[in-house]
Structures are given as structure tokens and as C-alpha cells.
SESENU-288138 format. One line per 8 residues: their letters; for each residue x, y, z of N, C-alpha, C, O. Coordinates in nm, 3 decimals, always signed. Layout:
N
A = X Y Z X Y Z X Y Z X Y Z ~ ...
END
This chain:
173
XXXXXXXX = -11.964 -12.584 -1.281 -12.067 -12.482 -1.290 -12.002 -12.349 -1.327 -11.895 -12.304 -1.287 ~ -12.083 -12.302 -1.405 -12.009 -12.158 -1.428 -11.948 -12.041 -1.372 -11.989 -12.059 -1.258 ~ -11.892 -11.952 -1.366 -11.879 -11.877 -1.260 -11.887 -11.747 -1.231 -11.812 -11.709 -1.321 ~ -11.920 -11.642 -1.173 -12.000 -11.547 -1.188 -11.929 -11.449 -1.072 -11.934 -11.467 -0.950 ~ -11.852 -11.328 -1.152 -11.800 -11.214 -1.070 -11.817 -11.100 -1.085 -11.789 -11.052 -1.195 ~ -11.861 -11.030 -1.000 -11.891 -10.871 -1.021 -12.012 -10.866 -1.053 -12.052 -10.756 -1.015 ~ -12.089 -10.919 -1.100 -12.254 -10.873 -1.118 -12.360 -10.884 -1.009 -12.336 -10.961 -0.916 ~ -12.490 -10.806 -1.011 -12.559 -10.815 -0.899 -12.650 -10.955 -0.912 -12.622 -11.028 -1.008
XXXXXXXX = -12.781 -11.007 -0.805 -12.863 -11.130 -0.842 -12.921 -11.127 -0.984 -12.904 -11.222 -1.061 ~ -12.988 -11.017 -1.019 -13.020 -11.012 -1.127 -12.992 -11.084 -1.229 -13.051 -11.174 -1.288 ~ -12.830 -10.999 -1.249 -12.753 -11.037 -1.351 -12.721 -11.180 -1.366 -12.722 -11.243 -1.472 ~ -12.692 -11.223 -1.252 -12.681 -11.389 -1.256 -12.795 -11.441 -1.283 -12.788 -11.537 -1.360 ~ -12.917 -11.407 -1.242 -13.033 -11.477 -1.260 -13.046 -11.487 -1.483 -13.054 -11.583 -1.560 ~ -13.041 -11.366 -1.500 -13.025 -11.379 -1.664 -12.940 -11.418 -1.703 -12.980 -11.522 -1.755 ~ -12.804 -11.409 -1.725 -12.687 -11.519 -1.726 -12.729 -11.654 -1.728 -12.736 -11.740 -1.816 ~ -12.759 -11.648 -1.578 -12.799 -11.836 -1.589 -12.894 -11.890 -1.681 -12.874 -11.987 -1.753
XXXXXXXX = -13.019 -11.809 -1.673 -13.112 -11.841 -1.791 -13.045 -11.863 -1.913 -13.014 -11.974 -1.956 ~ -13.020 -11.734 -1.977 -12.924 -11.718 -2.119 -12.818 -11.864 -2.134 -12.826 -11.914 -2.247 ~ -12.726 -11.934 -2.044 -12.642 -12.014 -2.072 -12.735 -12.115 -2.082 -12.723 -12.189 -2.180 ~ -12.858 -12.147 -1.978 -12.897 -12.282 -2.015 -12.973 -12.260 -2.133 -12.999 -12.375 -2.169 ~ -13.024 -12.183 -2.215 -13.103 -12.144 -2.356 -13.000 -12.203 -2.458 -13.027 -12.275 -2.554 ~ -12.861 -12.150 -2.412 -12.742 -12.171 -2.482 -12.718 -12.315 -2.524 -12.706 -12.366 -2.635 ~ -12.714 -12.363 -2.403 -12.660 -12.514 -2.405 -12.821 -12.569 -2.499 -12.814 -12.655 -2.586 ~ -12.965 -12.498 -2.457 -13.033 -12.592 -2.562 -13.046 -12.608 -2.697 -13.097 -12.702 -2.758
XXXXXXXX = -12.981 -12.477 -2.750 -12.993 -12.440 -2.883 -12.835 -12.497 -2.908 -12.840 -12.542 -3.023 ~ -12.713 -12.515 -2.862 -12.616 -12.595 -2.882 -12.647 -12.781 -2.920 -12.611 -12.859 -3.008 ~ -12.733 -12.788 -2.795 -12.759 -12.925 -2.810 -12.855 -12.966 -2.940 -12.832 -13.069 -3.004 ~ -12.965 -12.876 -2.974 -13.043 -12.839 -3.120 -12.978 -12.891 -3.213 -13.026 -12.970 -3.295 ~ -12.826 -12.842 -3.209 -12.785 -12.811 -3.300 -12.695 -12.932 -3.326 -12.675 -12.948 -3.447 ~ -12.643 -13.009 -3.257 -12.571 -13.120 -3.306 -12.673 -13.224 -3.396 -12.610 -13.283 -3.483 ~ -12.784 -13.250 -3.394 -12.933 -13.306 -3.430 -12.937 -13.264 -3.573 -13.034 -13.207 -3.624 ~ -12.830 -13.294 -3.631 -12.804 -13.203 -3.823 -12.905 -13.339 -3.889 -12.866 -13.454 -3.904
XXXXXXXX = -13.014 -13.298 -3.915 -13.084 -13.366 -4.036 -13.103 -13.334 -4.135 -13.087 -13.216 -4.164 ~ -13.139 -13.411 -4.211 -13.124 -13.369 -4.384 -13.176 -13.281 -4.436 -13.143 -13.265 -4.553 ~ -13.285 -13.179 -4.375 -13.356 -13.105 -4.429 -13.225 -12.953 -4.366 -13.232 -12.838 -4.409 ~ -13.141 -12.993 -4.284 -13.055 -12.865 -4.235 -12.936 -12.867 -4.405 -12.871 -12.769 -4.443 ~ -12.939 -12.974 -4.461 -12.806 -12.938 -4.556 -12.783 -12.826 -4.615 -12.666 -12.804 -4.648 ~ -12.875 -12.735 -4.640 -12.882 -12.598 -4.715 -12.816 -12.535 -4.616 -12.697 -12.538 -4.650 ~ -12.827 -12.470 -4.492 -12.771 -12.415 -4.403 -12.650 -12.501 -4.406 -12.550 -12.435 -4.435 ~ -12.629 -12.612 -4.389 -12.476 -12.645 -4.320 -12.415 -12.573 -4.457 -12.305 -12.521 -4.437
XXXXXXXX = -12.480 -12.558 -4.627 -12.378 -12.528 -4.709 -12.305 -12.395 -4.677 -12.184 -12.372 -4.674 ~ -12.444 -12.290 -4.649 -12.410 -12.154 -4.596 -12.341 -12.135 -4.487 -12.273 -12.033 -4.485 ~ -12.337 -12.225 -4.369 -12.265 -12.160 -4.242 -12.114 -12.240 -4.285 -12.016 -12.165 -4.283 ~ -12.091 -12.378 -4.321 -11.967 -12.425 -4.317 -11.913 -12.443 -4.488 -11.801 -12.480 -4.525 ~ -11.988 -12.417 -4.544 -11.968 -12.451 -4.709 -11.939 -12.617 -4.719 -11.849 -12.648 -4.797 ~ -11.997 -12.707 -4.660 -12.083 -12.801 -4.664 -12.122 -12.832 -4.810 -12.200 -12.760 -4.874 ~ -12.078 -12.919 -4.849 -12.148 -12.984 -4.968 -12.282 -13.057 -4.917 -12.297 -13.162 -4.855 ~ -12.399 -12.936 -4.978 -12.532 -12.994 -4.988 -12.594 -13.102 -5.037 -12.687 -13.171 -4.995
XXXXXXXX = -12.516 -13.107 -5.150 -12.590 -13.267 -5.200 -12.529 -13.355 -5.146 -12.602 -13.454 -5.138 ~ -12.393 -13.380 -5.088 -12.327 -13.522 -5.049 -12.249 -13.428 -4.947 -12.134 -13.383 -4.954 ~ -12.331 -13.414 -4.866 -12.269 -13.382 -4.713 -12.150 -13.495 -4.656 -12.185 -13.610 -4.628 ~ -12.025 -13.456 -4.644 -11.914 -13.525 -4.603 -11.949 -13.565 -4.434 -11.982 -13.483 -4.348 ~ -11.937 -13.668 -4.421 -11.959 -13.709 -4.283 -11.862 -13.683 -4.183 -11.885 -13.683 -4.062 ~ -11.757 -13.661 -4.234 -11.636 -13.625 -4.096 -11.649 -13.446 -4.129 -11.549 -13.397 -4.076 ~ -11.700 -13.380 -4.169 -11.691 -13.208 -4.197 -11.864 -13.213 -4.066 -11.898 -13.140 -3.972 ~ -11.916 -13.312 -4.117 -12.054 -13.306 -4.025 -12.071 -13.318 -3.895 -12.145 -13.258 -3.818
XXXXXXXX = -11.964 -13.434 -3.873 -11.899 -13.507 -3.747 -11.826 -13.388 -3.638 -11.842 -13.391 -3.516 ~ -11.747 -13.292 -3.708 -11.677 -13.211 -3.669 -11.764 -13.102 -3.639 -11.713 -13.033 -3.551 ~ -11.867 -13.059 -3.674 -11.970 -12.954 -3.668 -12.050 -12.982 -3.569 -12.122 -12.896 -3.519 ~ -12.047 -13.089 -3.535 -12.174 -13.115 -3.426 -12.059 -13.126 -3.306 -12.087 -13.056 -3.210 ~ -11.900 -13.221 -3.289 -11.854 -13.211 -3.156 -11.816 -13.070 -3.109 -11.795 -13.036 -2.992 ~ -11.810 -12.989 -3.223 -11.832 -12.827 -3.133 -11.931 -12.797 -3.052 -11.924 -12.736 -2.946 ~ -12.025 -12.844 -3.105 -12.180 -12.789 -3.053 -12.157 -12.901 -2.931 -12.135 -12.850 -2.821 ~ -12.160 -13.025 -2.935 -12.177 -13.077 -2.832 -12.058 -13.048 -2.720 -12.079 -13.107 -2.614
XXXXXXXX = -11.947 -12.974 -2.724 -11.880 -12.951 -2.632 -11.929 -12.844 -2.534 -11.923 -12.841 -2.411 ~ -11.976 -12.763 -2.615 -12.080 -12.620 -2.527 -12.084 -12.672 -2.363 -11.999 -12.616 -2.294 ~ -12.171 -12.770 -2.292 -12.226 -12.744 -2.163 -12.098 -12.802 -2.106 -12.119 -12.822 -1.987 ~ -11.990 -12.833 -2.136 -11.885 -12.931 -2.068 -11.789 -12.800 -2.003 -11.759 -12.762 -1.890 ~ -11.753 -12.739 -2.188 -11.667 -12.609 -2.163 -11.724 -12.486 -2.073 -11.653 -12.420 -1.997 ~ -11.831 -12.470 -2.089 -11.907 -12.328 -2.017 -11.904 -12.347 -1.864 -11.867 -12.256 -1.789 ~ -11.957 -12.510 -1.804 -11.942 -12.540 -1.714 -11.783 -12.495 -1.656 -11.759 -12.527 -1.540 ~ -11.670 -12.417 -1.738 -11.544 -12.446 -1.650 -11.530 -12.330 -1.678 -11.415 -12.301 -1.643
XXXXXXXX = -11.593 -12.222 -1.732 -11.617 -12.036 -1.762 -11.599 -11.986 -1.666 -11.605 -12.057 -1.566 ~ -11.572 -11.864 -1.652 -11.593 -11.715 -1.568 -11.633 -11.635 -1.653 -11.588 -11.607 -1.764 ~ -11.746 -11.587 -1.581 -11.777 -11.456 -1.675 -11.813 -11.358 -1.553 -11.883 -11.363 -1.452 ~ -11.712 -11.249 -1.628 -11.703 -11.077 -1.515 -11.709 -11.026 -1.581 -11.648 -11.017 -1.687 ~ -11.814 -10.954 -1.522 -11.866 -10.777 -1.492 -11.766 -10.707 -1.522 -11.674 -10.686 -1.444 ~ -11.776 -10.645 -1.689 -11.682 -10.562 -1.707 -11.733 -10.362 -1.723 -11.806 -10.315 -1.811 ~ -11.689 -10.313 -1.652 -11.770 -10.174 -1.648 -11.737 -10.162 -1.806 -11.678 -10.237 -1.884 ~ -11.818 -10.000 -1.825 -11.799 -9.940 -1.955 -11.917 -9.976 -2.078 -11.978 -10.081 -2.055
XXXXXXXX = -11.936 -9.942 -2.139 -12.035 -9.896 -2.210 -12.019 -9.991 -2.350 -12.097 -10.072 -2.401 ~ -11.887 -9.947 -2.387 -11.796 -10.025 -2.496 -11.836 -9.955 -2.632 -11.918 -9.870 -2.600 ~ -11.821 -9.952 -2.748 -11.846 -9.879 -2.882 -11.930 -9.978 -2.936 -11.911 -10.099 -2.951 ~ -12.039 -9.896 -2.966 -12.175 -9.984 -3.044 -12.124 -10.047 -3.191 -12.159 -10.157 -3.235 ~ -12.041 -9.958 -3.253 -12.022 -9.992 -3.337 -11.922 -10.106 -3.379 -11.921 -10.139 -3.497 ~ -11.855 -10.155 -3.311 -11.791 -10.298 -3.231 -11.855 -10.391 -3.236 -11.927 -10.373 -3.137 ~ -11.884 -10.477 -3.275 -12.021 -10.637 -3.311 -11.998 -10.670 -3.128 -12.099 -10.681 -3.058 ~ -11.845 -10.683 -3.063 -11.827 -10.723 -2.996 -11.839 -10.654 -2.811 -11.784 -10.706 -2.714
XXXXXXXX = -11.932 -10.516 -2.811 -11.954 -10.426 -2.760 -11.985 -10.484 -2.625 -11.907 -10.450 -2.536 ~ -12.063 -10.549 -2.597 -12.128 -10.583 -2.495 -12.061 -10.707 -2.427 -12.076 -10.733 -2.307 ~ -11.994 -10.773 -2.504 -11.923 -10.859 -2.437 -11.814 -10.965 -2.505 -11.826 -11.009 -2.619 ~ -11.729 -10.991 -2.433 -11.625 -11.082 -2.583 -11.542 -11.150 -2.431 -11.564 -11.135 -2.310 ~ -11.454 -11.216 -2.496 -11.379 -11.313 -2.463 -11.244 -11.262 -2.388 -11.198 -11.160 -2.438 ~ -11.184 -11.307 -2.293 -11.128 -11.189 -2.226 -10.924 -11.306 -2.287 -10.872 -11.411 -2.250 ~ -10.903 -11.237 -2.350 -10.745 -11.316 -2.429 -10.644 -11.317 -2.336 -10.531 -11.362 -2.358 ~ -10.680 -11.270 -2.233 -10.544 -11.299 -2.121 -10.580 -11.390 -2.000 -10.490 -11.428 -1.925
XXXXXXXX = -10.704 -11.425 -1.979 -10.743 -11.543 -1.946 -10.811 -11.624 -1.967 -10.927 -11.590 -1.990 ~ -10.785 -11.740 -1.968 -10.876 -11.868 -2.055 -10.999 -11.890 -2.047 -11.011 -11.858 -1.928 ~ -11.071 -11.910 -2.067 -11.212 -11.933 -2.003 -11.258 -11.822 -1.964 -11.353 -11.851 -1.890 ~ -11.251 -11.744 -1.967 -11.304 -11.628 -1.919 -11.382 -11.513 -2.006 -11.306 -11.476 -2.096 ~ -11.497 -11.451 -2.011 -11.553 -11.366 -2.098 -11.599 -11.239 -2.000 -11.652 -11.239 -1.889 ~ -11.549 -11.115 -2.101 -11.581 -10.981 -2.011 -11.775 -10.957 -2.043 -11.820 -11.005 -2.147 ~ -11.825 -10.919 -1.993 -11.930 -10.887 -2.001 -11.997 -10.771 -1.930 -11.994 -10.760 -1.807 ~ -12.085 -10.645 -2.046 -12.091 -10.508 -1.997 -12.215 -10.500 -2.013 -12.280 -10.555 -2.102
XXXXXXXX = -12.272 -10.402 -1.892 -12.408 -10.370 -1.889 -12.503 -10.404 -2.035 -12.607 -10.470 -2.042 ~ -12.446 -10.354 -2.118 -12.524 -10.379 -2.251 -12.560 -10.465 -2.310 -12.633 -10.457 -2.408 ~ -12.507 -10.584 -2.253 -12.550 -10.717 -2.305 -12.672 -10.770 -2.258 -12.720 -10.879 -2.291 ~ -12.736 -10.662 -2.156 -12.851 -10.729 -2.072 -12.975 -10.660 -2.139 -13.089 -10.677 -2.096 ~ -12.946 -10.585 -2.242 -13.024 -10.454 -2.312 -13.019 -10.597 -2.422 -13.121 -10.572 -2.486 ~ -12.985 -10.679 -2.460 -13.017 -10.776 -2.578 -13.119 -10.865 -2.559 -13.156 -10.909 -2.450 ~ -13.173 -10.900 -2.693 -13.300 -10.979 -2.680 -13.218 -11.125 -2.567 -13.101 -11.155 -2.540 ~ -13.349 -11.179 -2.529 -13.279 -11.370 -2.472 -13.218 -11.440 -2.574 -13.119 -11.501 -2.533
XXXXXXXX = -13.238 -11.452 -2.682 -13.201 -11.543 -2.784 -13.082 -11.473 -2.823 -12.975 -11.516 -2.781 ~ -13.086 -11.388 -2.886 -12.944 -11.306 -2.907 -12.843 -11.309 -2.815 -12.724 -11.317 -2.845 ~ -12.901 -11.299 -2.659 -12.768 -11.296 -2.554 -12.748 -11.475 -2.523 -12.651 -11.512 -2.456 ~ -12.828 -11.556 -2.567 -12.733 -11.704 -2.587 -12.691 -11.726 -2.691 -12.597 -11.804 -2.677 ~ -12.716 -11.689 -2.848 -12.658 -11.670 -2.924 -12.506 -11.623 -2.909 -12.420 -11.670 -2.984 ~ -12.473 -11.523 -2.806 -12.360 -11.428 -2.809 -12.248 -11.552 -2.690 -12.131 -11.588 -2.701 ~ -12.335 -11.576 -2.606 -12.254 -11.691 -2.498 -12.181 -11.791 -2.621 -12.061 -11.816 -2.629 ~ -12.310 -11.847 -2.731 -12.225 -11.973 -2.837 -12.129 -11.903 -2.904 -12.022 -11.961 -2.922
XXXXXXXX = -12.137 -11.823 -2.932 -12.052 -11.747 -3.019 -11.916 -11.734 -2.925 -11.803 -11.762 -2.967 ~ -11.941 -11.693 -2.810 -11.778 -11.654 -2.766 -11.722 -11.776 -2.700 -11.602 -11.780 -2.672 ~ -11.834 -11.916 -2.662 -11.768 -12.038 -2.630 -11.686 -12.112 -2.791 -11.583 -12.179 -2.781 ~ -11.756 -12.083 -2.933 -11.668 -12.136 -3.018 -11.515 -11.992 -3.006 -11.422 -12.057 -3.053 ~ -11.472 -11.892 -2.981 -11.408 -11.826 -2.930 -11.296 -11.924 -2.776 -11.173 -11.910 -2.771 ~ -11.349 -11.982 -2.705 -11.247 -12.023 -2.618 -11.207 -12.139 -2.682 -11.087 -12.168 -2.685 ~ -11.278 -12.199 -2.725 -11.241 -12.372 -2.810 -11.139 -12.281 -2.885 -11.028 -12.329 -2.857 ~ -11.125 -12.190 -2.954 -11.028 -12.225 -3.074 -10.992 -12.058 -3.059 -11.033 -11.951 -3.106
XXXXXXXX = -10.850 -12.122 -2.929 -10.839 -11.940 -2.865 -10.722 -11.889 -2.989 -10.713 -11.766 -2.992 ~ -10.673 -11.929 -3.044 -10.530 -11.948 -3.147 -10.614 -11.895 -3.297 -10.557 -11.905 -3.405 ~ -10.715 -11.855 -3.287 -10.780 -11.841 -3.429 -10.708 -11.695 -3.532 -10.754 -11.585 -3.504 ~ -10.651 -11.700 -3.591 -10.661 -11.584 -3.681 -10.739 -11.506 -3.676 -10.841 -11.532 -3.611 ~ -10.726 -11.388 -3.736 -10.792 -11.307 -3.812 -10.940 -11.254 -3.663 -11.063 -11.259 -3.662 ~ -10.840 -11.213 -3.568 -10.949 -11.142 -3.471 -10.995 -11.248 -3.372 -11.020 -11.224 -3.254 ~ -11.004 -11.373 -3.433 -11.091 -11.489 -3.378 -11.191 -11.511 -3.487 -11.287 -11.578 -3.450 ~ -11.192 -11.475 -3.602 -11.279 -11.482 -3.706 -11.186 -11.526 -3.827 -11.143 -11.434 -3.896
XXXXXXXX = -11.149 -11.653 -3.859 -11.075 -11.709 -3.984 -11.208 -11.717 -4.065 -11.321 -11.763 -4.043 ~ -11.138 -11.646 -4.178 -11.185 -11.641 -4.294 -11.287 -11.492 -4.328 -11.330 -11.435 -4.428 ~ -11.291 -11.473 -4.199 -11.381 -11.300 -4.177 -11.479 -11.280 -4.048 -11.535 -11.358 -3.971 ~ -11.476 -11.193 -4.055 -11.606 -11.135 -3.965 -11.710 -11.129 -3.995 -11.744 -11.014 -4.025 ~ -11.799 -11.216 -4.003 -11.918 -11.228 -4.091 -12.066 -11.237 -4.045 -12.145 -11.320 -4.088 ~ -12.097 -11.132 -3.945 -12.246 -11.119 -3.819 -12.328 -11.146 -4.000 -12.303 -11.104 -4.113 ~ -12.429 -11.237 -3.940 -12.553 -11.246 -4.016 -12.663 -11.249 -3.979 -12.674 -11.297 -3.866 ~ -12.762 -11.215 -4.030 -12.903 -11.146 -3.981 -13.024 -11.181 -4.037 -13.143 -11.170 -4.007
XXXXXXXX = -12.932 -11.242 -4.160 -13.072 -11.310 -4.249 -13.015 -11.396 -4.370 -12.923 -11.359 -4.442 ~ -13.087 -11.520 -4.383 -13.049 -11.644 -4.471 -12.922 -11.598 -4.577 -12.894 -11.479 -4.582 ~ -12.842 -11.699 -4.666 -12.749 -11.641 -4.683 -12.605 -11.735 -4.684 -12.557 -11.794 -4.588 ~ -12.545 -11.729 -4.845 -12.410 -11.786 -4.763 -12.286 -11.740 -4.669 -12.249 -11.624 -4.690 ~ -12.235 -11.792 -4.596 -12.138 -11.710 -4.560 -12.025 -11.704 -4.648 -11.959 -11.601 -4.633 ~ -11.990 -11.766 -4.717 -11.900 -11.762 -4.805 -11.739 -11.792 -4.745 -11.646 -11.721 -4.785 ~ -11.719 -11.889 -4.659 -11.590 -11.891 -4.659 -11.540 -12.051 -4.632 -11.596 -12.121 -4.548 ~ -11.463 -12.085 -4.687 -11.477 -12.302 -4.686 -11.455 -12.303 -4.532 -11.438 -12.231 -4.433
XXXXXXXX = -11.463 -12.415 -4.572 -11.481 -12.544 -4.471 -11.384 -12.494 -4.339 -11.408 -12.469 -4.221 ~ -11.275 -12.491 -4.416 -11.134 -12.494 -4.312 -11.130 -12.426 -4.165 -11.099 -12.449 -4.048 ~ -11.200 -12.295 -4.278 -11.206 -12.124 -4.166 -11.334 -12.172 -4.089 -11.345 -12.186 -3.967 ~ -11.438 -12.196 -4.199 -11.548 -12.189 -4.124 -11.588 -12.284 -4.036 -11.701 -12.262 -3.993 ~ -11.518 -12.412 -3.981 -11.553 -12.503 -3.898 -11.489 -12.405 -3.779 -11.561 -12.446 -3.689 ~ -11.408 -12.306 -3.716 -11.328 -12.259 -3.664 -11.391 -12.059 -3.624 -11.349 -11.974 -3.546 ~ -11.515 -12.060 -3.734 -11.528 -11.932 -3.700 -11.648 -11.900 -3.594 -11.714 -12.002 -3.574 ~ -11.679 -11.822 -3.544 -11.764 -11.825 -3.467 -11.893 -11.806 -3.533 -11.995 -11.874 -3.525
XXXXXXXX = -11.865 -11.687 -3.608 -11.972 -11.638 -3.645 -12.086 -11.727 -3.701 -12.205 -11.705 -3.679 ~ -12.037 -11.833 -3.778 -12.056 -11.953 -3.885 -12.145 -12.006 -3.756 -12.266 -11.980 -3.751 ~ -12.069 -12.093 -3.635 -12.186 -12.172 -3.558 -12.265 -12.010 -3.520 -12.387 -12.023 -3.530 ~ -12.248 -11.944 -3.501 -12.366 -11.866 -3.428 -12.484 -11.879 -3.553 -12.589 -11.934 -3.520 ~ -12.474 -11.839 -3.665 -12.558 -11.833 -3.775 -12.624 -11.960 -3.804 -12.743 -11.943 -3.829 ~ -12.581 -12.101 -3.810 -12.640 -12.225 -3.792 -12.729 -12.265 -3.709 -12.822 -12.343 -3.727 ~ -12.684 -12.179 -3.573 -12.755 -12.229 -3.472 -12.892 -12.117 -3.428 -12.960 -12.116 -3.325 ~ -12.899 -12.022 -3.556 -12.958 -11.902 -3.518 -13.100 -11.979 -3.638 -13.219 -11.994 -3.613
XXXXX = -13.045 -12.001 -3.728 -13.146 -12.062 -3.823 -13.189 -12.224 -3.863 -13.263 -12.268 -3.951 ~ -13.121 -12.281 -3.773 -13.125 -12.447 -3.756 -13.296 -12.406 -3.710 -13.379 -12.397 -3.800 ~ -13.329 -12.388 -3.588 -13.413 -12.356 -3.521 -13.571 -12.303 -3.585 -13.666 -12.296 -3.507 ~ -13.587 -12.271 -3.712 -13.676 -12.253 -3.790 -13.703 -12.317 -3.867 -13.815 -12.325 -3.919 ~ -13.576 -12.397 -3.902 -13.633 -12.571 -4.002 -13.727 -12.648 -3.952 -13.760 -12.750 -4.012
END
């Protein structure tokens, strides 16, 4: 079960909500049917017409790892405000301990969907703590609306941003 330091009931009470939203839109998301191939091209650069089955295979045991890994999380109450202008303001992944994500008042100021959006996002962040480039191989790439991301396969099975964006627009197919 997850684990929860420094915040008041509240905060846990939304937390908890937010992770189990998390784990459903994770679990959504391993469920890749044929009408998702356009998106898998944009989030992983996915060949749309002849979707490779082990690039597909690999896209979904991320997603399906979500409730296993979160289950072994800490997430603390980190004071401070943080710089808006930071994607990662409200809360990120804490690099000196494993499993662990800082989290600041401001993340509770985010829509529900956005703040489990932000949980998937920083659980593909502990899976693949060794990532380049920030924790973003191949770029930093927040998306907001349909769209390729533009970066292959390699980076993008590995970036966060990529499952957050899949799993942000899987959900409207």
C-alpha cells in the first residue's frame, strides 16, 4: 500500500482517490486496440499501419506495472510553493530516494485527472530512474492537445511524458 508522510486527512483522502484514478486509466491503457494505432504512432512513434507487437507488448507492461510499483511508493509533503514555470512544480520524483515522490501544496490546486495523470507520469519516472536527459529521453515534451510527439521508439518507450499523453487521449477513443 502506498505510503503517506507529512500531509493532513485531506490530503491523503485526494491522494488516495487520485492513485486509484491512476491505476484505472493505467489499466485503460494496456487495452491498446486498433482504433488506438494513431496515438500509439504519436506517443511512441509506433508504426500505424503494422504496429510491431513486441514495441506494443512493451507499452502496455509499463502501464500494467503502475498498481504493483505505486503500491511500494512514498509520497511526502514537500513544503514550498516551487516555480510555476517548472512543468514539474507541484510535484516530481524525489532522486535520492527510490520510490519516493516530493509533493507540494500545489498539486492539490490541479484538476483530478491531471493530478493522476501527474502520479503516471512520475511512476514511468521511478521504472526508469537512469533515464537521460532530466528523466525525459528524447525531450521534454508536456502535451495538451493531439499531436506527434516526435521522438522514436527507443526514447519514447522510456519517456514519461509519451505514456502520460497516451494515457491522457487513449480515453476519448
Amino acid at each position: 500500500m502506498t505510503n503517506f508522510t507529512g500531509f493532513n486527512e485531506a490530503q491523503i483522502d485526494i491522494l488516495t482517490a487520485d492513485m486509484e484514478a491512476a491505476r484505472q486509466i493505467a489499466a485503460a491503457s494496456t487495452r491498446i486496440r486498433p482504433e488506438t494505432s494513431t496515438l500509439l504512432n504519436e506517443a511512441f512513434g509506433i508504426d500505424a499501419a503494422a504496429p510491431d507487437p513486441n514495441q506494443v507488448s512493451q507499452v502496455r507492461s509499463v502501464y500494467a506495472g503502475f498498481a504493483g510499483r505505486m503500491a511500494m511508493t512514498t509520497l511526502v509533503f514537500y513544503p514550498g510553493i516551487g516555480d510555476a514555470y517548472d512543468p514539474e512544480f507541484d510535484s516530481f520524483p524525489d532522486r535520492t530516494r527510490p520510490n519516493t515522490i516530493l509533493v507540494r501544496t500545489s498539486y492539490f490546486f490541479k484538476a483530478p485527472l491531471d493530478r493522476a495523470l501527474t502520479l503516471l507520469h512520475h511512476y514511468v519516472h521511478l521504472r526508469f530512474p537512469r533515464n537521460p536527459g532530466g528523466g525525459h529521453p528524447g525531450g521534454s515534451v508536456p502535451a495538451f492537445a493531439r499531436g506527434s510527439m516526435r521522438i522514436g521508439f527507443d526514447d519514447a518507450s522510456r519517456n514519461p511524458y509519451c505514456y502520460e499523453y497516451f494515457a491522457r487521449f487513449q480515453r476519448l477513443i
